[in-house]
VMD Tcl script that builds the backbone (N, CA, C; Angstrom):
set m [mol new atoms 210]
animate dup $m
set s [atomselect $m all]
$s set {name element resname resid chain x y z} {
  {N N UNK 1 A 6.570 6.594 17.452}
  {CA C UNK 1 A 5.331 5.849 17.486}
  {C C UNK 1 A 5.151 5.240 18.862}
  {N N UNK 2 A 3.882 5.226 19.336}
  {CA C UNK 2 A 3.737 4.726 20.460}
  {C C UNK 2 A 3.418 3.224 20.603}
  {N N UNK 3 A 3.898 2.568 21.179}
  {CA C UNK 3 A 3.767 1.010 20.937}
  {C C UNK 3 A 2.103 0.778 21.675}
  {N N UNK 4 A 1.348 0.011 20.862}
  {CA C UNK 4 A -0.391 -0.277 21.166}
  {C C UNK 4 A -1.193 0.518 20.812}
  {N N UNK 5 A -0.718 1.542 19.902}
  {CA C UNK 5 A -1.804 3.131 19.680}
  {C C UNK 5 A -0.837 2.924 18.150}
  {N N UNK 6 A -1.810 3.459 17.177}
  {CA C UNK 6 A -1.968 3.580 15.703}
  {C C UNK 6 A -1.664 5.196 15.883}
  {N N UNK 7 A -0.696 5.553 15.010}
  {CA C UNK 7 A -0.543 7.345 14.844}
  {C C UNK 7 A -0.740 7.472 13.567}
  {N N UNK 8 A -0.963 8.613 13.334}
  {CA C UNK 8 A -1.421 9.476 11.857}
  {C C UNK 8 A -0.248 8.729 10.655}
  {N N UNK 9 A 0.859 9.122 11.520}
  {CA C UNK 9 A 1.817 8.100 10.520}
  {C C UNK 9 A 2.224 6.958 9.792}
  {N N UNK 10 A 0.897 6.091 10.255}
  {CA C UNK 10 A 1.010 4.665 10.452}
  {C C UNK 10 A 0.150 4.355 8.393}
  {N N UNK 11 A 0.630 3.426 7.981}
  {CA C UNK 11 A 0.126 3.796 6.685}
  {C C UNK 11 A 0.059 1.684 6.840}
  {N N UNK 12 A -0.501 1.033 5.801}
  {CA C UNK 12 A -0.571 -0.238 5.875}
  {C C UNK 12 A -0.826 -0.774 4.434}
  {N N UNK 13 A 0.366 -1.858 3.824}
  {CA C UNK 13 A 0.716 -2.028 2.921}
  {C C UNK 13 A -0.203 -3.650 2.702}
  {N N UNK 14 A -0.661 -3.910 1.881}
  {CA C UNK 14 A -1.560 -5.112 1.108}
  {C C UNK 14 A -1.557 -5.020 0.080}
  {N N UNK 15 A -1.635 -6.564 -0.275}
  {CA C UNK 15 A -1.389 -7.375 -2.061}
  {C C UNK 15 A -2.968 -6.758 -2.329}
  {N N UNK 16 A -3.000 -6.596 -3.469}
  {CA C UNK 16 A -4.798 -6.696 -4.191}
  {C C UNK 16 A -4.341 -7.294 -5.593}
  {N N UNK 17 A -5.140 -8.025 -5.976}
  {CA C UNK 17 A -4.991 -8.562 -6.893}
  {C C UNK 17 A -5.642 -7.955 -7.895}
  {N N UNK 18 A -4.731 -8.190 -9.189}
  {CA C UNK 18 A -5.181 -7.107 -10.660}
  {C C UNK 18 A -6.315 -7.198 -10.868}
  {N N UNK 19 A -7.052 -8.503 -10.729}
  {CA C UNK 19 A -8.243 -8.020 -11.523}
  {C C UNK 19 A -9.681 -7.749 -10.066}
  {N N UNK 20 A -9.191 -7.224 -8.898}
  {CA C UNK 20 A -10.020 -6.248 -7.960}
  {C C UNK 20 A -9.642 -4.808 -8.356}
  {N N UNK 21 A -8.935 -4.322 -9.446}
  {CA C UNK 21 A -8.952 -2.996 -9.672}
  {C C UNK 21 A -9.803 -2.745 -10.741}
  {N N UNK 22 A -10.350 -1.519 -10.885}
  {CA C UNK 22 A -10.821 -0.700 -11.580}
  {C C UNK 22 A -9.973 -0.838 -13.312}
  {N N UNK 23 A -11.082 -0.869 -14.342}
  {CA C UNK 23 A -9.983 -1.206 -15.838}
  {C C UNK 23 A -8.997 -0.580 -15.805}
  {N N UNK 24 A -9.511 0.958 -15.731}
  {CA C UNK 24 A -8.528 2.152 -15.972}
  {C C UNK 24 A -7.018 2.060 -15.243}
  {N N UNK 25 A -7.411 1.502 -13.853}
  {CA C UNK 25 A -6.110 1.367 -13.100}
  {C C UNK 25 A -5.448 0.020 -14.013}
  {N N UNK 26 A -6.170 -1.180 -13.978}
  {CA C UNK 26 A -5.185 -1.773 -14.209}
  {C C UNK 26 A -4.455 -1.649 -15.869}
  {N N UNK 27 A -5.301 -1.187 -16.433}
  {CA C UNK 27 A -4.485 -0.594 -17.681}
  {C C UNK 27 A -3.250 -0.085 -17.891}
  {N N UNK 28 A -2.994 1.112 -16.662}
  {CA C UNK 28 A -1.529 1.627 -16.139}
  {C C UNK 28 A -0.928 0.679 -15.857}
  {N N UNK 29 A -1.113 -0.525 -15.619}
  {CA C UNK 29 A -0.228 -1.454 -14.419}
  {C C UNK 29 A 0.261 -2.139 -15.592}
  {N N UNK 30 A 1.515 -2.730 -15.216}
  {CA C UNK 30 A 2.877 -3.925 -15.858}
  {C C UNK 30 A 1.591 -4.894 -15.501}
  {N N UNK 31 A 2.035 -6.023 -16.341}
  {CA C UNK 31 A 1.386 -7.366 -16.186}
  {C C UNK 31 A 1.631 -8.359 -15.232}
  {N N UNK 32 A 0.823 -7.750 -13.933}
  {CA C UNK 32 A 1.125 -9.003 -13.361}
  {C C UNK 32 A -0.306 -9.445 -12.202}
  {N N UNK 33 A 0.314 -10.422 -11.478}
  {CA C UNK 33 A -1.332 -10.756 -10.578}
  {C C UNK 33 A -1.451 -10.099 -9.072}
  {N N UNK 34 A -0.466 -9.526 -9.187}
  {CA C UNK 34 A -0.825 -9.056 -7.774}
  {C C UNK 34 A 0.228 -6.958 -7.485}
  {N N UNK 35 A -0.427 -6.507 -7.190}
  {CA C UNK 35 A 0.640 -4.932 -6.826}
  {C C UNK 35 A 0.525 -5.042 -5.100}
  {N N UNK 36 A 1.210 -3.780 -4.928}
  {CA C UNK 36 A 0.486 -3.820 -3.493}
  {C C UNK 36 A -0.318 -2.000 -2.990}
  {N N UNK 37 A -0.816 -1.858 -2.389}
  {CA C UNK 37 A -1.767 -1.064 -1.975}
  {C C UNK 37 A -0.456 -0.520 -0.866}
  {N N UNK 38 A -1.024 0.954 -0.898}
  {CA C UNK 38 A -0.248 1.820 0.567}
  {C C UNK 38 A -1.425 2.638 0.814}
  {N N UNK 39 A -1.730 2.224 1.920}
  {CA C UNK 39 A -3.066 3.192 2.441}
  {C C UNK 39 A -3.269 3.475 4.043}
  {N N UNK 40 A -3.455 4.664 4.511}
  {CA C UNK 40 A -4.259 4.644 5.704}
  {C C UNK 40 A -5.515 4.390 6.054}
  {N N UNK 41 A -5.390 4.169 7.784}
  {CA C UNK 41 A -6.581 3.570 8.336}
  {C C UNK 41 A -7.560 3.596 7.846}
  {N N UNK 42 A -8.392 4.680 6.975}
  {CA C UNK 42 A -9.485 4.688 6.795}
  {C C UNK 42 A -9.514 4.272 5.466}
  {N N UNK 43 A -8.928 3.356 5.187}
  {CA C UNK 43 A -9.308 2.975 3.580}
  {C C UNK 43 A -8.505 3.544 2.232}
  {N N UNK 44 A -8.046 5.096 2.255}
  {CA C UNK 44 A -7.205 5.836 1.331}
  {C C UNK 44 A -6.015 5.598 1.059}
  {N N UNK 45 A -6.671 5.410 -0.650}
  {CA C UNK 45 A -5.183 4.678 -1.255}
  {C C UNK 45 A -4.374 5.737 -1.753}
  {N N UNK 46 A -2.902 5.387 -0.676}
  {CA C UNK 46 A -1.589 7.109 -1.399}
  {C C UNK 46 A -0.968 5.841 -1.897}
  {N N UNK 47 A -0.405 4.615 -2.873}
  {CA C UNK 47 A 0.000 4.188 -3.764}
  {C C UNK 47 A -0.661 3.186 -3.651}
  {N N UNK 48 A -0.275 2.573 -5.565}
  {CA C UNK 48 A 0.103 1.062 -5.728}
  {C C UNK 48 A 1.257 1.041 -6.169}
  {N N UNK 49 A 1.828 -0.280 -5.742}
  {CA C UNK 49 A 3.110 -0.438 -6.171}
  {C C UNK 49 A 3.310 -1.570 -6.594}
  {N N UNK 50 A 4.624 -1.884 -7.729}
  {CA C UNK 50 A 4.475 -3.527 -7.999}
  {C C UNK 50 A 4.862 -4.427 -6.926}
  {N N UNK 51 A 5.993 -4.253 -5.625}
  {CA C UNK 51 A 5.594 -5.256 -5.038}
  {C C UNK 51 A 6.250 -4.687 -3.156}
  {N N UNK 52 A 5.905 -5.583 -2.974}
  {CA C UNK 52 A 5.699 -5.129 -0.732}
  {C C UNK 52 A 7.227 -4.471 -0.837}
  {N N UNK 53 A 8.534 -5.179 -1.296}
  {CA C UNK 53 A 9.376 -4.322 -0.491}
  {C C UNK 53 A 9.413 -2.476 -1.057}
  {N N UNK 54 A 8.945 -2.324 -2.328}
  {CA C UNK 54 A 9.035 -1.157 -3.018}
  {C C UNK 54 A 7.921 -0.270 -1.742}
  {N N UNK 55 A 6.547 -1.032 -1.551}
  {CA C UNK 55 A 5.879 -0.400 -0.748}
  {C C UNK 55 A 6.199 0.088 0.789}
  {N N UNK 56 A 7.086 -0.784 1.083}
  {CA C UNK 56 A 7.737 -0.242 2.650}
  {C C UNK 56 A 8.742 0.875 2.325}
  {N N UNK 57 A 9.726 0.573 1.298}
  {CA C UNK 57 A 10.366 1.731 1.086}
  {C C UNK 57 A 10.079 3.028 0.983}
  {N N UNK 58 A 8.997 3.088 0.393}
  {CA C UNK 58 A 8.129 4.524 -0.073}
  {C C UNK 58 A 7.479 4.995 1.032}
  {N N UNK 59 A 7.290 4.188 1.856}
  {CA C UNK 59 A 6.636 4.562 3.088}
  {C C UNK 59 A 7.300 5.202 4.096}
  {N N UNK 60 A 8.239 4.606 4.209}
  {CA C UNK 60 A 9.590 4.934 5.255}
  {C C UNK 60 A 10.072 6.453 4.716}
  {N N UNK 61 A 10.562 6.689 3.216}
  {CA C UNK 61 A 11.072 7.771 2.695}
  {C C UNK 61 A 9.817 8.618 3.032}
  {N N UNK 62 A 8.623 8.678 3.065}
  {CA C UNK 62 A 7.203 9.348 3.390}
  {C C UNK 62 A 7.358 10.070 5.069}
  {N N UNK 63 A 8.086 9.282 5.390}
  {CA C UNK 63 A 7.961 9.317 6.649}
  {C C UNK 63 A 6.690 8.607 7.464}
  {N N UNK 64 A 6.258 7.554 6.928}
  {CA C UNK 64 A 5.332 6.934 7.404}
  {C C UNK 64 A 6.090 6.069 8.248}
  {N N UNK 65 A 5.097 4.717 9.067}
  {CA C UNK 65 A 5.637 3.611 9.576}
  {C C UNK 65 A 4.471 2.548 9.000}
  {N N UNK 66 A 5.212 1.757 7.953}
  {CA C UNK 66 A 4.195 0.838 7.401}
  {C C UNK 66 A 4.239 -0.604 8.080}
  {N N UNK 67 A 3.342 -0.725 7.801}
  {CA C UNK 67 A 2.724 -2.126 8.809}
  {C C UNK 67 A 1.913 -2.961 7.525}
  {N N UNK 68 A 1.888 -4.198 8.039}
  {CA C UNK 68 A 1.745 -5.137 6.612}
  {C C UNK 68 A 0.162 -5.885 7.062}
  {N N UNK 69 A -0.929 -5.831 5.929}
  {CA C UNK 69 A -2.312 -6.245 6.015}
  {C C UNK 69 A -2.130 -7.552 5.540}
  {N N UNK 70 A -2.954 -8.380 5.858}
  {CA C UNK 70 A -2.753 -9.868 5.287}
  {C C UNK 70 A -4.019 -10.021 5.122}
}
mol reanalyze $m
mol bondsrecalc $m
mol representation Tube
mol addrep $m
């Protein structure tokens, strides 16, 4: 990765809270108030997960480099 430049690889992990999802999604989901989102730049969600460290992990094994949205 190039340090100051975003690469294809770059994926970015954020909380959303259960009830900003869709019923259907949160229907699938364990009970709780918050998952987290794995998505690239342009908005596309490749997971939810129940929580940030599960989401860096998955990212890393992806071969991504996740970076954290606040």
């Amino acid at each position: 990765m190039t340090i100051g430049k975003i690469d294809a690889k770059t994926v970015y992990v954020r909380p959303v809270k259960r009830e900003n999802l869709p019923q259907d999604v949160r229907a699938k989901l364990p009970v709780r108030d918050t998952v987290y989102s794995v998505q690239r730049e342009d908005g596309e969600q490749l997971a939810l997960v129940r929580d940030r460290k599960l989401a860096f992990i998955l990212a890393r094994q992806n071969d991504f480099v996740p970076l954290d949205v606040h």
